[in-house]
ZAMARGU-4260 file (C-alpha; in steps of 0.2 Angstrom, whole numbers, plus 5000, padded with zeros to 4 digits):
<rodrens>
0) 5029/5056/5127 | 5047/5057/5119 | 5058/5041/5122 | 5074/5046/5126 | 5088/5031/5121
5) 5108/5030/5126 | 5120/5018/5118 | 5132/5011/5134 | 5139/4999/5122 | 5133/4991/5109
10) 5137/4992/5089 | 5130/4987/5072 | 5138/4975/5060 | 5133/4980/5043 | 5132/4964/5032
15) 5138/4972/5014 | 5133/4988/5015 | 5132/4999/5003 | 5146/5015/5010 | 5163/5010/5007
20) 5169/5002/5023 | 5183/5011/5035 | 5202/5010/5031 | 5206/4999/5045 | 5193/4984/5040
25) 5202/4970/5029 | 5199/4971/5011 | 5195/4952/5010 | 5179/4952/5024 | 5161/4957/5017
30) 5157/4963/5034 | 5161/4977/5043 | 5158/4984/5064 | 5153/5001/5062 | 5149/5014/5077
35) 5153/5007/5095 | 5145/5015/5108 | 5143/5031/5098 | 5129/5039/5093 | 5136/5052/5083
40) 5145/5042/5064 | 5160/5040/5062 | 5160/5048/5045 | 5149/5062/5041 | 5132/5056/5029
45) 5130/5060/5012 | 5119/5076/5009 | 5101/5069/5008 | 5095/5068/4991 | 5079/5078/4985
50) 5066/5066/4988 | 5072/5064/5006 | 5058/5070/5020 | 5062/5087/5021 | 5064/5098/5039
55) 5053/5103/5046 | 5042/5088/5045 | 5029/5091/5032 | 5010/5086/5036 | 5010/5094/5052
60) 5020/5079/5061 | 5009/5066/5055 | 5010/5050/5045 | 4998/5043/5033 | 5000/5025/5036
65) 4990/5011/5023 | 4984/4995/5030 | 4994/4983/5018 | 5008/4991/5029 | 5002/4983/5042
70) 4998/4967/5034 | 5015/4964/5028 | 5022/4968/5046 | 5011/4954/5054 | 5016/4942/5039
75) 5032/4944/5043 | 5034/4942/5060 | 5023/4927/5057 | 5037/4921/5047 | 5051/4926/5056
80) 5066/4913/5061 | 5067/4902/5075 | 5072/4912/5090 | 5070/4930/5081 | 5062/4940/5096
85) 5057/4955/5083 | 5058/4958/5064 | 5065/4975/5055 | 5063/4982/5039 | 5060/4996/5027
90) 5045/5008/5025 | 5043/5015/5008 | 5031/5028/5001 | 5029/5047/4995 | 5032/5063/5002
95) 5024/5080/4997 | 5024/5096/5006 | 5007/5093/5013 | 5009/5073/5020 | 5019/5057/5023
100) 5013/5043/5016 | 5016/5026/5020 | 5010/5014/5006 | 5024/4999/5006 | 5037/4991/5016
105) 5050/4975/5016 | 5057/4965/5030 | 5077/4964/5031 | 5085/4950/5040 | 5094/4954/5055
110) 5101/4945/5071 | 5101/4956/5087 | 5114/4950/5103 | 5116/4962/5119 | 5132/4970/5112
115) 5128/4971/5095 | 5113/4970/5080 | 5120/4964/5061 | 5108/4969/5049 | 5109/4963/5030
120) 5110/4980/5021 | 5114/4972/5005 | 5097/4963/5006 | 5088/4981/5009 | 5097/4991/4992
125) 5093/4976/4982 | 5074/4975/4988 | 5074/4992/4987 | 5081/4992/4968 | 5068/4979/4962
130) 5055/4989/4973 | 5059/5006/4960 | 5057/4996/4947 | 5038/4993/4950 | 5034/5009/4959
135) 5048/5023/4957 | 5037/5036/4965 | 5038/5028/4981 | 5057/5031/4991 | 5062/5025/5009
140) 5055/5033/5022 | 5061/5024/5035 | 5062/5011/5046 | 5050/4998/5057 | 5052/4985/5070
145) 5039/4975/5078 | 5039/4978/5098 | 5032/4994/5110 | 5049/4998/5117 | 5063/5008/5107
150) 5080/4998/5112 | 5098/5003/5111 | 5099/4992/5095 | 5087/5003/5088 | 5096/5021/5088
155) 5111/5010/5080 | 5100/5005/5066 | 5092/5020/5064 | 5107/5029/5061 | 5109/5019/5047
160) 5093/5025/5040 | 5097/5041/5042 | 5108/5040/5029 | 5095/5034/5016 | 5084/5047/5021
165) 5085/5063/5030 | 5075/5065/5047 | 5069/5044/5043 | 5051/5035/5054 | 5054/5025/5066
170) 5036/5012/5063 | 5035/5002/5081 | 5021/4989/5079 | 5017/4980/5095 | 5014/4964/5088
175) 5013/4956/5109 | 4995/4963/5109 | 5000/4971/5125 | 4984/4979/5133 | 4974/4968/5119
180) 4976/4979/5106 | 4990/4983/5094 | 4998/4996/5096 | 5005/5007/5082 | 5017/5023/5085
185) 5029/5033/5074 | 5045/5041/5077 | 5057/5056/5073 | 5074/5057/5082 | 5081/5071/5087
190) 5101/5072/5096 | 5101/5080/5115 | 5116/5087/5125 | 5127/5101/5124 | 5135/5107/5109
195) 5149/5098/5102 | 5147/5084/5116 | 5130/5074/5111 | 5127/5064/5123 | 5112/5052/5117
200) 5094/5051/5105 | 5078/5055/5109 | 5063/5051/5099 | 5049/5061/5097 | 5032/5054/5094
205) 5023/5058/5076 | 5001/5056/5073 | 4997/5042/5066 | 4983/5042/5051 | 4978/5028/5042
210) 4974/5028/5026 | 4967/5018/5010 | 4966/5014/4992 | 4947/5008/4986 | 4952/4992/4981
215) 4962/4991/5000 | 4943/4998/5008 | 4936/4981/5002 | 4948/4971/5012 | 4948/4981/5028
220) 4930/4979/5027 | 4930/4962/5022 | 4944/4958/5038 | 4934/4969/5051 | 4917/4957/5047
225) 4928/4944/5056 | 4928/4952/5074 | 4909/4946/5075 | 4912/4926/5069 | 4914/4914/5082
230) 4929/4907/5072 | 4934/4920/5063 | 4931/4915/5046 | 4918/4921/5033 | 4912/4918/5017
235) 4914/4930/5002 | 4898/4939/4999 | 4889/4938/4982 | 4888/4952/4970 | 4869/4951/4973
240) 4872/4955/4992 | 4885/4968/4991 | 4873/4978/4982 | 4861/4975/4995 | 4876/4981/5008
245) 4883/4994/4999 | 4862/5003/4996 | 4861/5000/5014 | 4876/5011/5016 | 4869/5022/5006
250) 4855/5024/5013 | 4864/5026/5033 | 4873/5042/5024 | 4858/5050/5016 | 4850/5048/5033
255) 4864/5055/5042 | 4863/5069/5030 | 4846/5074/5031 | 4847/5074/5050 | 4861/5084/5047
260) 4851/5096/5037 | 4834/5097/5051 | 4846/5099/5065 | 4853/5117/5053 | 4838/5122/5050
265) 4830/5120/5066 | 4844/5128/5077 | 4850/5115/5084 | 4867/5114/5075 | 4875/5128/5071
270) 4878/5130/5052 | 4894/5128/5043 | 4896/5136/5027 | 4910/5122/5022 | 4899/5105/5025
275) 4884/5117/5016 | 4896/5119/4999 | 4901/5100/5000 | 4882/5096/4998 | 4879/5107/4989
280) 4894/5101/4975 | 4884/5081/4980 | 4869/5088/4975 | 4873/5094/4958 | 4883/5078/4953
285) 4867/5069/4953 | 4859/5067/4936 | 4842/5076/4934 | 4831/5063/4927 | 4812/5058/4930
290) 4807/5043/4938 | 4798/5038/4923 | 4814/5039/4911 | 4825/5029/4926 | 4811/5015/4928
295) 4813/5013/4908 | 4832/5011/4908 | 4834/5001/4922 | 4819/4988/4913 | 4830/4991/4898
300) 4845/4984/4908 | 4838/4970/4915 | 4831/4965/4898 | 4849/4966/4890 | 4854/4956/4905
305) 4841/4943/4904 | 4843/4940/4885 | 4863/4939/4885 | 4859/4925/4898 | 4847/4916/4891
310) 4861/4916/4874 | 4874/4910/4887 | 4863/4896/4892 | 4858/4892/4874 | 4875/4890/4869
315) 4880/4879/4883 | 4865/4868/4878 | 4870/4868/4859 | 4889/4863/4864 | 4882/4849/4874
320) 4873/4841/4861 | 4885/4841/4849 | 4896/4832/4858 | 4884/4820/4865 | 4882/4819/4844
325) 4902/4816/4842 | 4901/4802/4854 | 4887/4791/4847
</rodrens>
């Protein structure tokens, strides 16, 4: 369902932005009011650069959002001033002409009154700055705010971001746990009215698709496994037992797969030529080797293994005695 949002009256006090501030601001103040109760800017925004999201919105309206998005949302709301009934900031990541993806963000400090929202802009470019500097793949996307409902305030800002990035995301991350669960939407805006008289904003809603890194898989799984303590802690698991988990993964898919295969053969599933070629392409990346030849490797390994720690242990021995030695 598409929000539709009007501005009655409100404006946004930009706190050193970065466009040049209008003729009839003082030269000596660092802050300027920009845009009261108007939707469309005062000035007309730059011409989006390249990397901006391009029209129409690639992916097929959807966004590829990564969990330590989401993490640094909830941290920062956590963290949030005294008072602050939300929190704002950035969403950085890449754009192709087959997705959006979402793989970073930064909170930017803002204080919201019923008339008007200041937002710290200054702090954004310069986050944004030292954020190139470690990843200059990733550009800004857009925008988030923690909350499920799109305010006036929110057109105001988003404006804003409309001039970092053409057609920017609106994230809204519902951190009120409303319904028990938190809920996670996106947003494109679009201007509604007549021509030459806009009258107000509406934001259409995008798909939202999470995605992951490896190395981010482990901690998703890792912070899922604490739904079924009592008090929600856990303990790290051994290299011994992750083995064990992961083979009994493992072992889930293969089984899954071969009920797969009976249920083709057998008629009860009709067969699909793509899902045949994938296993196919599985099948063939598995080395051909007999189980005599994989016995003696893996005995080969484990003797490697137990004679660099029986070395290790030696060593630590031999190093213990010589001091014992040096103190008598």
């Amino acid at each position: 369902m598409a929000a539709a949002v009007g501005v009655p009256g409100a404006s946004l006090s930009i706190a050193n932005p970065s466009p040049p501030p209008p003729a009839t601001s003082s030269p000596n103040t660092s802050s300027i009011t920009a845009m009261p109760a108007s939707l469309t800017p005062t000035a007309a925004p730059p011409p989006p650069t390249p990397s901006a999201l391009a029209a129409p919105f690639p992916g097929g309206r959807a966004v590829r959002l990564h969990p330590v998005v989401l993490a640094s949302v909830v941290d920062s709301f956590e963290r949030r001033n005294e008072g602050a009934a939300r929190v704002i900031g950035t969403l950085l990541g890449t754009v192709d002409k087959y997705s959006v993806e979402v793989t970073n963000c930064f909170s930017v400090p803002h204080n919201e009154s019923e008339d008007e929202v200041a937002v710290d802009m200054e702090f954004a470019k310069n986050m944004y700055e030292l954020h190139k500097k470690v990843s200059p793949s990733e550009i800004i996307l857009g925008w988030y705010a923690t909350g499920h409902d799109i305010t006036e305030h929110s057109v105001l800002i988003h404006e804003y971001y409309s001039r970092e990035a053409h057609n920017p995301i609106h994230l809204t991350v519902d951190t009120s746990l409303q319904n028990g669960r938190m809920s996670i939407k996106a947003y494109v805006s679009t201007t509604m009215g007549v021509p030459g008289k806009t009258m107000g904003v509406m934001f259409t809603p995008l798909t939202v698709k999470y995605a992951y890194y490896d190395t981010e898989r482990i901690g998703v799984d890792l912070v899922m496994k604490t739904c079924f303590s009592p008090n929600r802690v856990i303990n790290l698991s051994s290299d011994l037992q992750q083995v064990g988990t992961a083979s009994a993964q493992i072992q889930d898919t293969l089984s899954t797969v071969l009920q797969y295969a009976e249920d083709v053969l057998s008629g009860k599933v009709a067969a699909d030529n793509t899902v045949g070629r994938f296993l196919m392409d599985l099948v063939n990346q598995v080395p051909k080797i007999s189980p005599e030849d994989f016995e003696t490797m893996l005995n080969s390994n484990i003797n490697d293994l137990l004679m660099v720690t029986y070395l290790a242990n030696l060593t630590q021995s031999q190093i213990a005695l010589n001091e014992k030695i040096l103190n008598l």
